[in-house]
Structure formats: C-alpha cells, structure tokens
N, C-alpha and C positions, 0 to 999 in steps of 0.2 A: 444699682447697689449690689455688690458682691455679696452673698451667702451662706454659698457651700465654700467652708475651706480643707485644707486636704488632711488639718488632724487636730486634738484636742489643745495644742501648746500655741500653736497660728492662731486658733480659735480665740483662744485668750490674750494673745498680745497686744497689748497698751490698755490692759482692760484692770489688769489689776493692782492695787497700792494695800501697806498694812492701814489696819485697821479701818479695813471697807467692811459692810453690809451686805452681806448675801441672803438669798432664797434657792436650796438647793431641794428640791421634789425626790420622790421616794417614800415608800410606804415599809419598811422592815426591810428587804433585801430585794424588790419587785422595784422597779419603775426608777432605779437606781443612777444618776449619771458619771457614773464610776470612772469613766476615760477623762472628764472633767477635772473629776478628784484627782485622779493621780495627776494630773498636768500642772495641777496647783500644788500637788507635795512637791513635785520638781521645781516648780517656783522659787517655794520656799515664803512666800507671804505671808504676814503672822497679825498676829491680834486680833482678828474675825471675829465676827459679828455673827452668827448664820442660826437663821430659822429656818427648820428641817424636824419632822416629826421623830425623826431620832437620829442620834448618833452615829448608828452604823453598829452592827454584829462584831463580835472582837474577829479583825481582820478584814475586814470589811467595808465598803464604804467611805465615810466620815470619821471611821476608826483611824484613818492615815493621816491625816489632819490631827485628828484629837492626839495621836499617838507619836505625833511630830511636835507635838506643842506648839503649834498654828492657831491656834482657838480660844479666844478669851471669855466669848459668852455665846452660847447656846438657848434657843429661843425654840423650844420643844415638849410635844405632849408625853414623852414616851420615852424610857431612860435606862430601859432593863435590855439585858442581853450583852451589855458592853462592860465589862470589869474595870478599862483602864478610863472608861466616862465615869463610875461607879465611886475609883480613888481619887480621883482628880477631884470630884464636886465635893466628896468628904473631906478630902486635904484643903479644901478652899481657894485650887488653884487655875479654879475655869467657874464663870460666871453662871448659873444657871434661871432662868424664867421660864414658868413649868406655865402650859396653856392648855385646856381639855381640847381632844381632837378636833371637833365641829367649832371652837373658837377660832383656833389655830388656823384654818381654811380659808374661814371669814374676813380673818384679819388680814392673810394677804387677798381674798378676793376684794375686801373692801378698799384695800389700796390699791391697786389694780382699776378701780373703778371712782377713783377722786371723791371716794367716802371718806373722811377723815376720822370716824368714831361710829358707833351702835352699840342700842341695848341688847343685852339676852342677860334670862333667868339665870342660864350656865355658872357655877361657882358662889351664887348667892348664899352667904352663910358661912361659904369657907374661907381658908388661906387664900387663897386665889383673887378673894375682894378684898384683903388689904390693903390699901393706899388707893382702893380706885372709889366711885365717884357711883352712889349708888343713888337711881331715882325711882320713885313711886309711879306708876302707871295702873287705874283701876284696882287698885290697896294692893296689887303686885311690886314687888323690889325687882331692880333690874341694873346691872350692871356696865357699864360705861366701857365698852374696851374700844381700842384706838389703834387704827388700819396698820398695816406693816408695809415697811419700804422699803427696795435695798437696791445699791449701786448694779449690781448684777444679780440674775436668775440663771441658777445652773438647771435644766429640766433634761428628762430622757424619755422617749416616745416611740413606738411600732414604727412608727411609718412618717414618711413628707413631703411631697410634694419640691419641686426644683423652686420655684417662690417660698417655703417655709411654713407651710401647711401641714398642722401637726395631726396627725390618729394616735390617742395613748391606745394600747389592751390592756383591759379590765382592769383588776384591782391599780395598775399605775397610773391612772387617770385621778386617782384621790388627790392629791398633792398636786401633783407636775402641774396639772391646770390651772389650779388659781395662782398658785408662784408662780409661773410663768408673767403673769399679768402685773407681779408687783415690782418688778424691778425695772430700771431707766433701760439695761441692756438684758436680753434673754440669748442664753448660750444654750442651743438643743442638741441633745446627741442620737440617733435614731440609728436604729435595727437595718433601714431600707429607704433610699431616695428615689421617687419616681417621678415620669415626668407630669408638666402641667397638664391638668386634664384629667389626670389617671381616678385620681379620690373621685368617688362622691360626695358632692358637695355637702350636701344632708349628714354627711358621714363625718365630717373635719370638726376633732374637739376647740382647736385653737385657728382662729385664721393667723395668714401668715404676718400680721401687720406689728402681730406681738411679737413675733422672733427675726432677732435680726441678725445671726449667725448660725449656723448648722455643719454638724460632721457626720459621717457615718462612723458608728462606733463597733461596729460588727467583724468580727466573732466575739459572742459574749459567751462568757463558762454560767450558763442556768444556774443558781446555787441553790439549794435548800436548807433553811432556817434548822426544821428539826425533820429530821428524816423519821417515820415509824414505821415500823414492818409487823408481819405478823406470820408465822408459818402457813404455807398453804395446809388446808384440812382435804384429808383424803374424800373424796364423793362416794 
C-alpha cells in the first residue's frame, strides 16, 4: 500500500466531496497541518463539518477555510483569537458546537476506539448539557457525550517512519492523537521521514496502522501566537 506521496494536493485526491466530516489536529498554532489546509483551499470544497480545537489565528491555519467560506459547522473548544470566526458565528453564518477541551479529545479518542458514547461530570449544570441525556451515578449527574467521526483526519507530526509511524513533539501530540484515530482516512503531514527501524519503538505516539497517507511538509515558517519581549536590564 502506497504512503508517502510527494505533496499535500496527491495527498488528498479522491479523498474529498462537499459536505464531509473532518478531524483536523492542532492546538493554537503548534501541531498545525497547514500544507493540508491550503490544498483544501485550492480545492475549493465547501460545507465542512470539522472538529478542531480551534479555528486557526486570523491568517492562519483553518482561518483559510473559515475565510474562504468552506466551513458550515465547527465542532470546537476554543473560538478566540480569530475575528473573521468571531463575525461569521455572530452573523449566524457558520454553525458553531462549543465542547470543553478534555471532552473534545475523548470524543474523537472515543471514536477512534468503537466507543459510541460516555459519562463525564464536564458541563453538568451548564449550556453545554442542553439537549444531552443526563444520568445519575452514586447521587453524582453525569453527562452523555457521543464519540466523533469523520470521513477524513487531517494530523501533523515531528517525525515518521517510511510504514506511517507517527512521533508528535510536545504540546502537538494534544489533538493530532486522538483525531487521528477518528476518521475512516488519516492524512499526516510531518517535519521528517525516516526509514523503518529508525524510531524507538517505546517512542511511536501512533502506530502506523492508523495513517494511511503521508507527505513531508517541511520548511515550516515557526509562527508565534503572541510574541513578548522585555528590555534586557543592565547587570
């Protein structure tokens, strides 16, 4: 089975229709599959589904989408940072289902793993348990949330192996991981291809079983969210 192909656009083709279902990983600007994104603004695909802990930083990310009009509904914990996510959800012209972060995770790790539902305390009391399905455990209320699915998983990862062995670093392993698991296809884009053998095994966040496509997406531009400086003080 072919894996590595030689860019984000091949990567995707015959992968995508309007109004699919995506899991696209990234934590604010960290762990980002950005050469995915743009392949999909070239597309041109519309009416998306995507669960993503956020939107993308204005210019950013999932901002190219949002900002293309690609995006019907957003399935995210996290909504700040992005102006033109900010008017679109106020104008009421993108769909919003807001999930606390550690839900948000669950839900695709719990699809991922042929869980179809689980309790947690999480949002008991608030908006958040509106219309869901609240049960008593030990005089505790516990909440009913139900796994997430999506036609394809967009993920971005350090490192992988020539089989599809993924290493995130650090903070991008939040996300990327359990999206990865929850979709029929997983699309990886990584920093660095090495051959079999190279990882430690102990060391591999994803075995390769879950991805079944890969690019190298490197040279990435580092970005930083908020830069803060401070004058050096003389000694």
């Amino acid at each position: 089975m072919q894996k590595i192909y030689k860019d984000a656009i091949s990567a995707l083709n015959g992968l995508l229709f309007d109004g699919m279902h995506l899991c696209v990983g990234g934590f604010g600007l960290c762990g980002v599959p950005e050469k995915l994104i743009d392949a999909m603004v070239k597309d041109g695909v519309k009416d998306l589904t995507i669960a993503s802990n956020n939107a993308g930083a204005n210019g950013h990310g999932l901002w190219h989408l949002l900002n293309n009009r690609q995006i019907k509904k957003m399935i995210s914990s996290y909504v700040g940072e992005n102006k033109e996510f900010e008017r679109q959800y106020l104008d009421g012209d993108i769909e919003v289902e807001f999930a606390p972060q550690g839900t948000l995770a669950e839900r695709c790790r719990a699809g991922g793993a042929g869980i179809e539902g689980f309790y947690t305390k999480t949002g008991v009391g608030t908006d958040i348990a509106i219309g869901k399905e609240v049960k008593n455990f030990d005089g505790q209320d516990y909440l009913l949330e139900r796994a997430i699915h999506a036609d394809v998983s967009l993920v971005k990862a350090w490192k992988a192996d020539e089989s599809g062995n993924l290493v995130f670093r650090k903070t991008a392993r939040n996300f990327n991981q359990p999206m990865a698991t929850a979709g029929k296809i997983c699309v990886a884009e990584v920093e660095e291809i090495v051959p079999v053998g190279s990882l430690d095994a102990d060391a591999i966040h994803l075995p390769s079983i879950y991805v079944q496509r890969l690019i190298i997406g490197a040279p990435y531009d580092k970005k930083i969210e908020f830069r803060m400086t401070r004058e050096r003080q003389d000694v």
